[in-house]
N, CA and C atoms of all chains as a GROMACS GRO file, in nm:
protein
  525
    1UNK      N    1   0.085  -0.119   0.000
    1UNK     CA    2   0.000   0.000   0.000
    1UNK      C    3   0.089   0.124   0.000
    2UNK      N    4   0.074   0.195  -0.076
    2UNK     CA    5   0.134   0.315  -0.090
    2UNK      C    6   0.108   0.456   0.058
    3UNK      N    7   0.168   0.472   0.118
    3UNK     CA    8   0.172   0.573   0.181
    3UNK      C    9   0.112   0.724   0.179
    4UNK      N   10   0.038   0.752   0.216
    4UNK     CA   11   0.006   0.871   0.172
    4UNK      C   12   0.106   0.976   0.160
    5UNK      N   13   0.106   1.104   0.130
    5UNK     CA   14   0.191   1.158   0.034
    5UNK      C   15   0.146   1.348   0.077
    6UNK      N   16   0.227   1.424   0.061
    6UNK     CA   17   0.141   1.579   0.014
    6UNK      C   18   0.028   1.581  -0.063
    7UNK      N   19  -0.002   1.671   0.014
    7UNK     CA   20  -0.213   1.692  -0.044
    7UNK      C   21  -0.263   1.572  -0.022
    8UNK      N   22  -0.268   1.484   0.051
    8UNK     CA   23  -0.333   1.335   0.106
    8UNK      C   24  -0.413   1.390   0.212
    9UNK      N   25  -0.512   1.399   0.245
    9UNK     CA   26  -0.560   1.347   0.399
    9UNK      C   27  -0.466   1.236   0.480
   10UNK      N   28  -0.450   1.291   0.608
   10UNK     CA   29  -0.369   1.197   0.662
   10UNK      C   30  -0.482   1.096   0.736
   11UNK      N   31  -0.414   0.906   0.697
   11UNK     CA   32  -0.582   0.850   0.744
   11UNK      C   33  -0.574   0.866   0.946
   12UNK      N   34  -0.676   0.837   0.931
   12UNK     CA   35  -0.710   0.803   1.092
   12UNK      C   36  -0.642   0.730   1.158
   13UNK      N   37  -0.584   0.782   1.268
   13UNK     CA   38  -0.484   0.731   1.328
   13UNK      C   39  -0.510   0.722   1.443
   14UNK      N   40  -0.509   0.632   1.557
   14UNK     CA   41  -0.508   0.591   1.735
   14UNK      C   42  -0.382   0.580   1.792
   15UNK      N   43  -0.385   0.648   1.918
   15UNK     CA   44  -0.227   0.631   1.970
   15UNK      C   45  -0.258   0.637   2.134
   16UNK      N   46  -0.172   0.580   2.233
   16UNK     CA   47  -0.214   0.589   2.324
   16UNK      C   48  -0.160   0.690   2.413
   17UNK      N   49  -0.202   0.765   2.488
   17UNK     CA   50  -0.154   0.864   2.590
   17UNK      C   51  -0.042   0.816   2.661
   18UNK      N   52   0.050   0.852   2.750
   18UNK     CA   53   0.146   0.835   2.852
   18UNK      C   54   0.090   0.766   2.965
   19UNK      N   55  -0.060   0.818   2.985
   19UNK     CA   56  -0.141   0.707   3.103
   19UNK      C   57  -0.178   0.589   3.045
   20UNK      N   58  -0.213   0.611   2.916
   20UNK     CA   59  -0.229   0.439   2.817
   20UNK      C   60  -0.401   0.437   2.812
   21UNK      N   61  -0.440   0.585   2.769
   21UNK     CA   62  -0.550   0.611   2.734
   21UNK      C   63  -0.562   0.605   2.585
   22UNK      N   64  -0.659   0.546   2.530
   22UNK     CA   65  -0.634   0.556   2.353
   22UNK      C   66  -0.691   0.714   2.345
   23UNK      N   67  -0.615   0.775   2.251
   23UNK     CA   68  -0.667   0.899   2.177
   23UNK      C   69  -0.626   0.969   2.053
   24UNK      N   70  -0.732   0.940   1.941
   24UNK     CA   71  -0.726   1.011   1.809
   24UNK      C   72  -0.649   1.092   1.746
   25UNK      N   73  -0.548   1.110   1.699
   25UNK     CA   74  -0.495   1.213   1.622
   25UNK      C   75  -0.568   1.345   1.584
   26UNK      N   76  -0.669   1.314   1.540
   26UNK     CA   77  -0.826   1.399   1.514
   26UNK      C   78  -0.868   1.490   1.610
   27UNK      N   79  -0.798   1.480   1.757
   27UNK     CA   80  -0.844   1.494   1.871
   27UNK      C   81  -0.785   1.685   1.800
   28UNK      N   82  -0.625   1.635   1.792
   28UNK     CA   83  -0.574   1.799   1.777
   28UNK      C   84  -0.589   1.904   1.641
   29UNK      N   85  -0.651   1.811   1.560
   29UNK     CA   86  -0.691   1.904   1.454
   29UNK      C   87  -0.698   2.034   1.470
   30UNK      N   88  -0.741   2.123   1.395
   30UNK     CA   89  -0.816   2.274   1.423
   30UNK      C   90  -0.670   2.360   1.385
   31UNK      N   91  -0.549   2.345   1.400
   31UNK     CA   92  -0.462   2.382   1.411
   31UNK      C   93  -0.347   2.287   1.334
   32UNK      N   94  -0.223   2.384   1.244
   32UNK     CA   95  -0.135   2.329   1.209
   32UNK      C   96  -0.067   2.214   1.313
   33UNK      N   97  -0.030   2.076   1.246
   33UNK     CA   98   0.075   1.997   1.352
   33UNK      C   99   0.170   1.932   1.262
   34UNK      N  100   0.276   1.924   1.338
   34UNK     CA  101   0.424   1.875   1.306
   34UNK      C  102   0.418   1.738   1.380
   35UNK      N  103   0.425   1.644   1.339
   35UNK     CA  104   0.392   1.486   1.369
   35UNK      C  105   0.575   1.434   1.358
   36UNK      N  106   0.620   1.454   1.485
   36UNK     CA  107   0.738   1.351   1.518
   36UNK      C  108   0.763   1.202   1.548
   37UNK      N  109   0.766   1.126   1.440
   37UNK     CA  110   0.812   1.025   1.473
   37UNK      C  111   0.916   0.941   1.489
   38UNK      N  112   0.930   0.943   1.653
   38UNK     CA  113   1.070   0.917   1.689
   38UNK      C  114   1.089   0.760   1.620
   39UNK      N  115   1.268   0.725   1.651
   39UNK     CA  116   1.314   0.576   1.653
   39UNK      C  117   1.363   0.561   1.755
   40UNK      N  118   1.368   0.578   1.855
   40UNK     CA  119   1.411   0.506   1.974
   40UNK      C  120   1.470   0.600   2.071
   41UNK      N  121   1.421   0.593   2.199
   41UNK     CA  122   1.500   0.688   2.307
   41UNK      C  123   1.657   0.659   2.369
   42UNK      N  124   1.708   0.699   2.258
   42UNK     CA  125   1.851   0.675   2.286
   42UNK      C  126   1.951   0.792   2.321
   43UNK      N  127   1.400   2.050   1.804
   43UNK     CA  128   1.251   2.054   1.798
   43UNK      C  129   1.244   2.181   1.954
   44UNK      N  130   1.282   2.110   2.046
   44UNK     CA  131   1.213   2.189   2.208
   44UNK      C  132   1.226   2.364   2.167
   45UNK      N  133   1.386   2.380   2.137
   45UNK     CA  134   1.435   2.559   2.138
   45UNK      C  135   1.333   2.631   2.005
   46UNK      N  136   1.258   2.519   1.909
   46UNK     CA  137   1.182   2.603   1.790
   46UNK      C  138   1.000   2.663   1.875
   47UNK      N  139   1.021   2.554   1.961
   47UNK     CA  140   0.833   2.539   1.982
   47UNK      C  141   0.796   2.676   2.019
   48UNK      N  142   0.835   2.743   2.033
   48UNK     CA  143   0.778   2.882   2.101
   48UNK      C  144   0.745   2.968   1.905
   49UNK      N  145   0.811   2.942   1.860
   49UNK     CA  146   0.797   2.933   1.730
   49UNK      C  147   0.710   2.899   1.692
   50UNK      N  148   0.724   2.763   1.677
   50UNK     CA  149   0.620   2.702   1.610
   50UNK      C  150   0.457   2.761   1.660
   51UNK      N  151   0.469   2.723   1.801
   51UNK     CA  152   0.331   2.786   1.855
   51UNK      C  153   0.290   2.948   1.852
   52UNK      N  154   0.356   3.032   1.752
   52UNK     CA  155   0.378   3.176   1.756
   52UNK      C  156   0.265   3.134   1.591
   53UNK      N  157   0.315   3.021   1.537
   53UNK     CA  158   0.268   3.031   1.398
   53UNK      C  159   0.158   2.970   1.359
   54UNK      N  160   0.104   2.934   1.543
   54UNK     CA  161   0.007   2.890   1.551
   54UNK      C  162  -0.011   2.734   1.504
   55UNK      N  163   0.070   2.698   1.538
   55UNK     CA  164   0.101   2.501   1.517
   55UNK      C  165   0.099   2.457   1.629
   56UNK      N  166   0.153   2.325   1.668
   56UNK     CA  167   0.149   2.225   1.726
   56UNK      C  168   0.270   2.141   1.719
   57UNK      N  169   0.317   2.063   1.812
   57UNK     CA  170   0.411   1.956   1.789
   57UNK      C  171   0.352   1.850   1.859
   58UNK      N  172   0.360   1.695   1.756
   58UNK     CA  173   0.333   1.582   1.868
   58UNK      C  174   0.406   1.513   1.826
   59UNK      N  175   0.458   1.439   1.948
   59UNK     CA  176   0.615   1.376   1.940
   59UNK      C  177   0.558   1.197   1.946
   60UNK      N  178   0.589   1.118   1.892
   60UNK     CA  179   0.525   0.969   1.838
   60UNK      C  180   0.672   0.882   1.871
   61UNK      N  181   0.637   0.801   1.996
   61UNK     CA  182   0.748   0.703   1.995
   61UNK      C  183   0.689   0.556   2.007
   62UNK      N  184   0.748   0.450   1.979
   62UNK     CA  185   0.690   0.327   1.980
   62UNK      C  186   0.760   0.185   2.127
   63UNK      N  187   0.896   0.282   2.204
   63UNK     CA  188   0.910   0.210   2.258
   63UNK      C  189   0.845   0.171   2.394
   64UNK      N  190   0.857   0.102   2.490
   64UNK     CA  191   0.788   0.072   2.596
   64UNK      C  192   0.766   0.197   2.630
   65UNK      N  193   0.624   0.188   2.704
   65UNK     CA  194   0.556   0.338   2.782
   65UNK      C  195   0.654   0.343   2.888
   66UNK      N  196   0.696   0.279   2.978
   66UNK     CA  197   0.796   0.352   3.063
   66UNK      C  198   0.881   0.432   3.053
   67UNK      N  199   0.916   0.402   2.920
   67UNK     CA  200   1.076   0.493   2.855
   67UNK      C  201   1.020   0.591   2.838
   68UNK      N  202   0.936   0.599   2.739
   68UNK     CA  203   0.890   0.743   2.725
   68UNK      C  204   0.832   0.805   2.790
   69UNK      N  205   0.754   0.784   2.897
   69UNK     CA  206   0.746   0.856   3.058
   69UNK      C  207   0.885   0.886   3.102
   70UNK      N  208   0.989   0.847   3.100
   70UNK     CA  209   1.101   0.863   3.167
   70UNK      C  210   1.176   0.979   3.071
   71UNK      N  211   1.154   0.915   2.948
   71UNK     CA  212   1.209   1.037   2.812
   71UNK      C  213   1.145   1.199   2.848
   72UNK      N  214   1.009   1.170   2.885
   72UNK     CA  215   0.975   1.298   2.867
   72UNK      C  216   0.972   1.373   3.039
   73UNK      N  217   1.010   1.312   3.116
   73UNK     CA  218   1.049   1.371   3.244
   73UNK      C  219   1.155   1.418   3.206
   74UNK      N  220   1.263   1.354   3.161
   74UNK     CA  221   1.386   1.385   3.151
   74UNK      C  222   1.391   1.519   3.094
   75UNK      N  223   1.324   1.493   2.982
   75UNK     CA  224   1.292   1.635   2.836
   75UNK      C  225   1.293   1.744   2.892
   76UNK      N  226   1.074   1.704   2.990
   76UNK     CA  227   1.039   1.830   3.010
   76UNK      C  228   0.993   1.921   2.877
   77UNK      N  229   0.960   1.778   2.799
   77UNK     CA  230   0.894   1.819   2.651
   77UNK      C  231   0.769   1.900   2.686
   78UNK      N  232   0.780   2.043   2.638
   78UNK     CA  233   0.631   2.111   2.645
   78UNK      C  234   0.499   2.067   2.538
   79UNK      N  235   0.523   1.954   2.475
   79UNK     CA  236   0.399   1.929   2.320
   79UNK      C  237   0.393   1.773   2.386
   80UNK      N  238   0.265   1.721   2.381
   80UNK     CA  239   0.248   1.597   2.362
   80UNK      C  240   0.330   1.507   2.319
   81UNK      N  241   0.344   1.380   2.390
   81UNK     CA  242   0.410   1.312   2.393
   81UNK      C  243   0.380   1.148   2.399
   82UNK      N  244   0.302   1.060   2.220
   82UNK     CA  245   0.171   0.948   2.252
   82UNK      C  246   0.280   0.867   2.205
   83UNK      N  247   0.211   0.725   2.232
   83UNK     CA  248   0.273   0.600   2.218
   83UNK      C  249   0.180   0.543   2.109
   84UNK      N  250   0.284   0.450   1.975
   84UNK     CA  251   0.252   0.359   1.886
   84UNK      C  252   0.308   0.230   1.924
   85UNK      N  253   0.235   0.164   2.007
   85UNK     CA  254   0.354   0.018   2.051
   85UNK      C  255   0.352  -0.052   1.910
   86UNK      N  256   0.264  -0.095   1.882
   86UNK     CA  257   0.259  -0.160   1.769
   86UNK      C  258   0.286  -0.128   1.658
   87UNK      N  259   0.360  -0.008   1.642
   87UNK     CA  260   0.372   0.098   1.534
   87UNK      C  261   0.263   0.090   1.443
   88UNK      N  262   0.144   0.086   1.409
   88UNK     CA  263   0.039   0.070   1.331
   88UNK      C  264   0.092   0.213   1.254
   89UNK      N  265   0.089   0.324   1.320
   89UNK     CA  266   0.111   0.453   1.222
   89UNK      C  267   0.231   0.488   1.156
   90UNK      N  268   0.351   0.400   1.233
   90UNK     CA  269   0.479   0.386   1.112
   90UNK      C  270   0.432   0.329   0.972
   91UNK      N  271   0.368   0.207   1.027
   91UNK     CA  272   0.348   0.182   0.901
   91UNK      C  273   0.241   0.218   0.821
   92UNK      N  274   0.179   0.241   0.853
   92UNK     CA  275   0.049   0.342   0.789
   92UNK      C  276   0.070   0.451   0.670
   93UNK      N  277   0.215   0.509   0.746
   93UNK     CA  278   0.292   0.644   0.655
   93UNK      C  279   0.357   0.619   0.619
   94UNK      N  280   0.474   0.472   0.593
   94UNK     CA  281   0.554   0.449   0.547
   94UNK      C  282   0.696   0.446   0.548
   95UNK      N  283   0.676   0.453   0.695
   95UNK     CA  284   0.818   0.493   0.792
   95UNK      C  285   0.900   0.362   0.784
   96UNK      N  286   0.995   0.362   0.724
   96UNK     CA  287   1.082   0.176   0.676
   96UNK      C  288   1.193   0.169   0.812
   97UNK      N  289   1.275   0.071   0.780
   97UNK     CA  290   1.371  -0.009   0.881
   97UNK      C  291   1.477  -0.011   0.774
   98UNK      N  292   1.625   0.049   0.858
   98UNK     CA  293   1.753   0.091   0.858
   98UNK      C  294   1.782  -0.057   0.819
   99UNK      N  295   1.899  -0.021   0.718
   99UNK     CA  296   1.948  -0.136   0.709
   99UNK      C  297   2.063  -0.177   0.844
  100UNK      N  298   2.166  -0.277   0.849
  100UNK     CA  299   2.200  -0.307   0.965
  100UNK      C  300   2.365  -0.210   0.960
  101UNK      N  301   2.401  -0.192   0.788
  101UNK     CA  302   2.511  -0.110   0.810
  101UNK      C  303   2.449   0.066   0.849
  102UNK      N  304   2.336   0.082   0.802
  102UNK     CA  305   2.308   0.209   0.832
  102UNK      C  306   2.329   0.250   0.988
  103UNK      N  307   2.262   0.129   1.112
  103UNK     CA  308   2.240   0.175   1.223
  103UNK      C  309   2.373   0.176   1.269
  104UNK      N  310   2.470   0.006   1.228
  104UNK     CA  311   2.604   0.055   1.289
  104UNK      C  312   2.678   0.082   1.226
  105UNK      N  313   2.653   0.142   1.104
  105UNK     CA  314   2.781   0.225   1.046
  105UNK      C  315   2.845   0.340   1.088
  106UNK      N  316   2.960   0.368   1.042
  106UNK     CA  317   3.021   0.507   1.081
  106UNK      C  318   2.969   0.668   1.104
  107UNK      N  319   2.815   0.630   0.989
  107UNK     CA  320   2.790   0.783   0.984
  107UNK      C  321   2.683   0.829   1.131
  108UNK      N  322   2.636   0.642   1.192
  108UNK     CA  323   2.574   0.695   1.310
  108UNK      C  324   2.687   0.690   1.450
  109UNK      N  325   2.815   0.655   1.426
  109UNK     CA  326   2.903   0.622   1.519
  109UNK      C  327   2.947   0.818   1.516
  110UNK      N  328   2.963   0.854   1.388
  110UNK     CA  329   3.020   1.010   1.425
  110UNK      C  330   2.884   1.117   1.471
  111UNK      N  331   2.808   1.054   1.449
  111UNK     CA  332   2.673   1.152   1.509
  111UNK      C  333   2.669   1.155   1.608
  112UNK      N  334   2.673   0.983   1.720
  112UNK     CA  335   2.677   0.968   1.856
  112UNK      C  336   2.815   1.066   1.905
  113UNK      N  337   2.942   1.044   1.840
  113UNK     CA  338   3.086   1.087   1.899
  113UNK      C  339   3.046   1.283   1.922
  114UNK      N  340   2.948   1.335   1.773
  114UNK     CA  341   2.934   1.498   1.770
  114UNK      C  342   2.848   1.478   1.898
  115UNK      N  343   2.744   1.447   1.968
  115UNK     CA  344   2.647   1.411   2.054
  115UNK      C  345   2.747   1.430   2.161
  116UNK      N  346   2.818   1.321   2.190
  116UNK     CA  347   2.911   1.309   2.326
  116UNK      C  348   2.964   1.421   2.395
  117UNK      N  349   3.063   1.458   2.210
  117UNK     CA  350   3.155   1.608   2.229
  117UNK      C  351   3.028   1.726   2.282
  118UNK      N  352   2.946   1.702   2.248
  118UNK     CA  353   2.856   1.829   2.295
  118UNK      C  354   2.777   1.805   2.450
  119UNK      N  355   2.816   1.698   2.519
  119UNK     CA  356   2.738   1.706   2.645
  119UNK      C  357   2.646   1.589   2.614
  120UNK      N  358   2.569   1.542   2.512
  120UNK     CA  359   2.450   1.463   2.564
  120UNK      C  360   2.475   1.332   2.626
  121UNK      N  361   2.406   1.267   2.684
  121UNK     CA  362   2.439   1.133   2.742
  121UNK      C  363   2.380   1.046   2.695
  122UNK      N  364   2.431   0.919   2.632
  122UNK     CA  365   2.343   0.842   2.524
  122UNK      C  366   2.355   0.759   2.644
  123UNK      N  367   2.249   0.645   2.620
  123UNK     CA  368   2.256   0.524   2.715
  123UNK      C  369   2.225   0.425   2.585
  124UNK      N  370   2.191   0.269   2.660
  124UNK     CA  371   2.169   0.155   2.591
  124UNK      C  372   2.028   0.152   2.550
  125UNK      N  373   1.995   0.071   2.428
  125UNK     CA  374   1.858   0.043   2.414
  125UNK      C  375   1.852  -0.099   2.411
  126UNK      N  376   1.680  -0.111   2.457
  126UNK     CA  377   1.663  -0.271   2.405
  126UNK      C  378   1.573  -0.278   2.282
  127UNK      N  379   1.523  -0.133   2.227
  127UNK     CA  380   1.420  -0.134   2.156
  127UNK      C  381   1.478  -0.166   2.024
  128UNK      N  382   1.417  -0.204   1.916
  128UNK     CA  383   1.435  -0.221   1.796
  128UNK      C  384   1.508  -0.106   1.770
  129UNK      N  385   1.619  -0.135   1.736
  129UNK     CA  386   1.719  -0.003   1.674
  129UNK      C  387   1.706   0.043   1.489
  130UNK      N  388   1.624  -0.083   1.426
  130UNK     CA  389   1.651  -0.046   1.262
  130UNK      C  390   1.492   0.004   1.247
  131UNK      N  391   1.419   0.038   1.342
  131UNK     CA  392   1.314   0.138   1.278
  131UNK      C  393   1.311   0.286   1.207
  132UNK      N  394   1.298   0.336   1.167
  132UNK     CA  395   1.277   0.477   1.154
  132UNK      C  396   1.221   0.535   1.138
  133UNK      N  397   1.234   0.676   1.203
  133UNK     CA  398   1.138   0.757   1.222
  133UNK      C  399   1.081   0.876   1.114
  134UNK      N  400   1.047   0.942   1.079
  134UNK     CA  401   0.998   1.066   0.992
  134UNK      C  402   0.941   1.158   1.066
  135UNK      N  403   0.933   1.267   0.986
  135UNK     CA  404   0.801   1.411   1.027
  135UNK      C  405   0.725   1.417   0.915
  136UNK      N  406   0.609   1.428   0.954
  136UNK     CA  407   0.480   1.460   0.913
  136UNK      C  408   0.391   1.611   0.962
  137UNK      N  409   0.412   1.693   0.878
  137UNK     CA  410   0.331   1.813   0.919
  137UNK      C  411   0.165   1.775   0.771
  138UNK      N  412   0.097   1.850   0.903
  138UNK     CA  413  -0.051   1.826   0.839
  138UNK      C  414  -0.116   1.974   0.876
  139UNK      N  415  -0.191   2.047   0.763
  139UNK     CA  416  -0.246   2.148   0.825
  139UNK      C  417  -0.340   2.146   0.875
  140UNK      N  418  -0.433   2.238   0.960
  140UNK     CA  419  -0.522   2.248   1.040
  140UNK      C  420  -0.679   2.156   1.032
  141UNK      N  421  -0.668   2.080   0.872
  141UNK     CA  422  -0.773   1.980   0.870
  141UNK      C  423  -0.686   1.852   0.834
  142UNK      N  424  -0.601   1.842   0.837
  142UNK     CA  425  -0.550   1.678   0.850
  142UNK      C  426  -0.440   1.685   0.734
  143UNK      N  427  -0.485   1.747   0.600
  143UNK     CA  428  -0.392   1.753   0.522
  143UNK      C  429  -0.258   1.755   0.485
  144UNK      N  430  -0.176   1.642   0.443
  144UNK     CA  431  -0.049   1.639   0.483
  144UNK      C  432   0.044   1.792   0.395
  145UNK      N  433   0.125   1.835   0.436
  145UNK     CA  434   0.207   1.945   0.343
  145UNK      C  435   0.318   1.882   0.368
  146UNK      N  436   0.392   1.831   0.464
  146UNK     CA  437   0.508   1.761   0.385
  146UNK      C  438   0.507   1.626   0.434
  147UNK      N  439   0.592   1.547   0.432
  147UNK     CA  440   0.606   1.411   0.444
  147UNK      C  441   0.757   1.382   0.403
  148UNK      N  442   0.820   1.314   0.546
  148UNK     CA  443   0.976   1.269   0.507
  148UNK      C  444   0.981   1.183   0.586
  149UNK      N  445   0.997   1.071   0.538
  149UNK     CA  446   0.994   0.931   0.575
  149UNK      C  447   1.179   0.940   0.598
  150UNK      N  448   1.240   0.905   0.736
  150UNK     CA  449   1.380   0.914   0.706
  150UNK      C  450   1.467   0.833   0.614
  151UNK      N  451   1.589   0.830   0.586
  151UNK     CA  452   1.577   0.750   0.518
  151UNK      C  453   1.716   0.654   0.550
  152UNK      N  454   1.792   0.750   0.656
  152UNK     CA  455   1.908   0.710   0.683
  152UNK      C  456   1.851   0.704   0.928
  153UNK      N  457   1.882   0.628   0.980
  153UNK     CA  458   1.863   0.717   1.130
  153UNK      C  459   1.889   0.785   1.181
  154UNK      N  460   2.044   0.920   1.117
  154UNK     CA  461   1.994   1.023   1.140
  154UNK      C  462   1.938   1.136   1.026
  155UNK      N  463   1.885   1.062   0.926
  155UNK     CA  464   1.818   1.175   0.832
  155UNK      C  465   1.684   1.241   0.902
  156UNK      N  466   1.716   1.390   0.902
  156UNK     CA  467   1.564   1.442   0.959
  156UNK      C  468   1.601   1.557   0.940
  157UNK      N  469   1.486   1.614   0.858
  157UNK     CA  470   1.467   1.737   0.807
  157UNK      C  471   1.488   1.872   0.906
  158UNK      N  472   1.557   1.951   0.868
  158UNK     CA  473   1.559   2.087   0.944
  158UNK      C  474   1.483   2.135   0.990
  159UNK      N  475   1.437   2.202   1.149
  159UNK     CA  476   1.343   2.256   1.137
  159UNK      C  477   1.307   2.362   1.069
  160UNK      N  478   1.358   2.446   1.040
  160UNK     CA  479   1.331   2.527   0.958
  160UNK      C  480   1.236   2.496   0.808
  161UNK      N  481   1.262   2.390   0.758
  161UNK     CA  482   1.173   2.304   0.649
  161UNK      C  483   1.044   2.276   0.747
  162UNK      N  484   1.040   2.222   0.837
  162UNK     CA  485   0.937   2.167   0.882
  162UNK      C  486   0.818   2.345   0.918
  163UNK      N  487   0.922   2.441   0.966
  163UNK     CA  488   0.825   2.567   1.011
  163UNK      C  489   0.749   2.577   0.862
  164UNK      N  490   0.853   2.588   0.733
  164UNK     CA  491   0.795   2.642   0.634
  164UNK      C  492   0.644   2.542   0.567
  165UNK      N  493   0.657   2.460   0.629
  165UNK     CA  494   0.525   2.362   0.549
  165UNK      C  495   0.418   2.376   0.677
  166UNK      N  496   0.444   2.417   0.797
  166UNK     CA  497   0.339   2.438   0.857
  166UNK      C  498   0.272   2.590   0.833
  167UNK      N  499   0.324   2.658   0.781
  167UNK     CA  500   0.317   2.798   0.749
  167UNK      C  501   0.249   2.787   0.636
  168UNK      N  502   0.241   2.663   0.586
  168UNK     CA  503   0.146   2.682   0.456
  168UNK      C  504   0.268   2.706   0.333
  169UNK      N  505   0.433   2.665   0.279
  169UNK     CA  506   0.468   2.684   0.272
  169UNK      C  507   0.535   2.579   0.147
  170UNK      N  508   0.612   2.569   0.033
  170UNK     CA  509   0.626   2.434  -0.043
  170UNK      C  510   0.630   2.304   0.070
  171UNK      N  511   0.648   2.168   0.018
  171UNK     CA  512   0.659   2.089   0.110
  171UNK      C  513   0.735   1.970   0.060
  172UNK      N  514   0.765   1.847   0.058
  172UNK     CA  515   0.846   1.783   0.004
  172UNK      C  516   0.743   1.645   0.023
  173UNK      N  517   0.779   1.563  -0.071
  173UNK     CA  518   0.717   1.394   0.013
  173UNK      C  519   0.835   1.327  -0.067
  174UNK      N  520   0.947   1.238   0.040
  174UNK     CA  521   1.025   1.165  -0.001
  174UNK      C  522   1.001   1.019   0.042
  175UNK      N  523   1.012   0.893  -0.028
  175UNK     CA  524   1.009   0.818   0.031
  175UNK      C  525   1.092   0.750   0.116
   0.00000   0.00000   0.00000
């Protein structure tokens, strides 16, 4: 499956909080976001 | 990322920081930080792979060019420790504007390839954007 790309909708995404609450990506909409995805806490 | 956010949030953005290793670490990562932006967990990486975020080959992680990144790291103060987590994942940035829409996309491609912030301000600004795979 190809990855989405610029000008894509980014799809729906679940992630869990630091307490290990699930919550939406969708949640922070409304506003520009910069989506860091780390590789490892090193 | 931390010394831009006052920035970023001037331009009216957001930062959320996406790690996949055990929740303890990254409770411990972000005490340590004192990261001011969200800070969620992908254990299962479902959203690496979702976006297309690939795995380092094995000379990439222990090759030279991440041995002189750690040595510039050292010379400057930071303190690396050990991992147990999968070391050949990698990570990317993804900026999306205010309805989901991606404006750039950089899947890394090396572990330490990662875009400037300065690239990253300009695509949240509404600004060109790049998508590499």
């Amino acid at each position: 499956m190809t990855p989405p790309g610029v000008g894509d909708q980014i799809p729906h995404l679940s992630f869990q909080d630091l307490e290990g609450a699930t919550v939406s990506l969708d949640h922070w909409f409304g506003r520009p976001l910069i989506l860091v995805f780390l590789r490892h806490p090193g | 990322m931390r010394h831009k956010y006052s920035e970023i949030r001037a331009a009216g953005g957001d930062v959320i920081a996406i790690g996949f290793a055990p929740i303890e670490m990254l409770r411990k990562q972000t005490e340590e930080l004192d990261l001011p932006y969200p800070f969620l967990h992908d254990p299962d990486r479902t959203a690496y792979r979702t976006l297309g975020l690939g795995r380092a080959t094995w000379w990439q992680v222990y090759g030279p060019a991440t041995w002189w990144t750690y040595a510039r790291l050292l010379l400057r103060g930071h303190r690396l420790r050990r991992t147990e987590v999968d070391g050949g994942q990698l990570g990317g940035d993804i900026v999306v504007d205010a309805d989901g829409r991606i404006t750039l996309a950089r899947a890394s491609r090396t572990p330490t390839d990662r875009p400037p912030v300065a690239e990253l301000l300009a695509a949240l600004r509404g600004g060109p954007g790049s998508a590499t795979g």
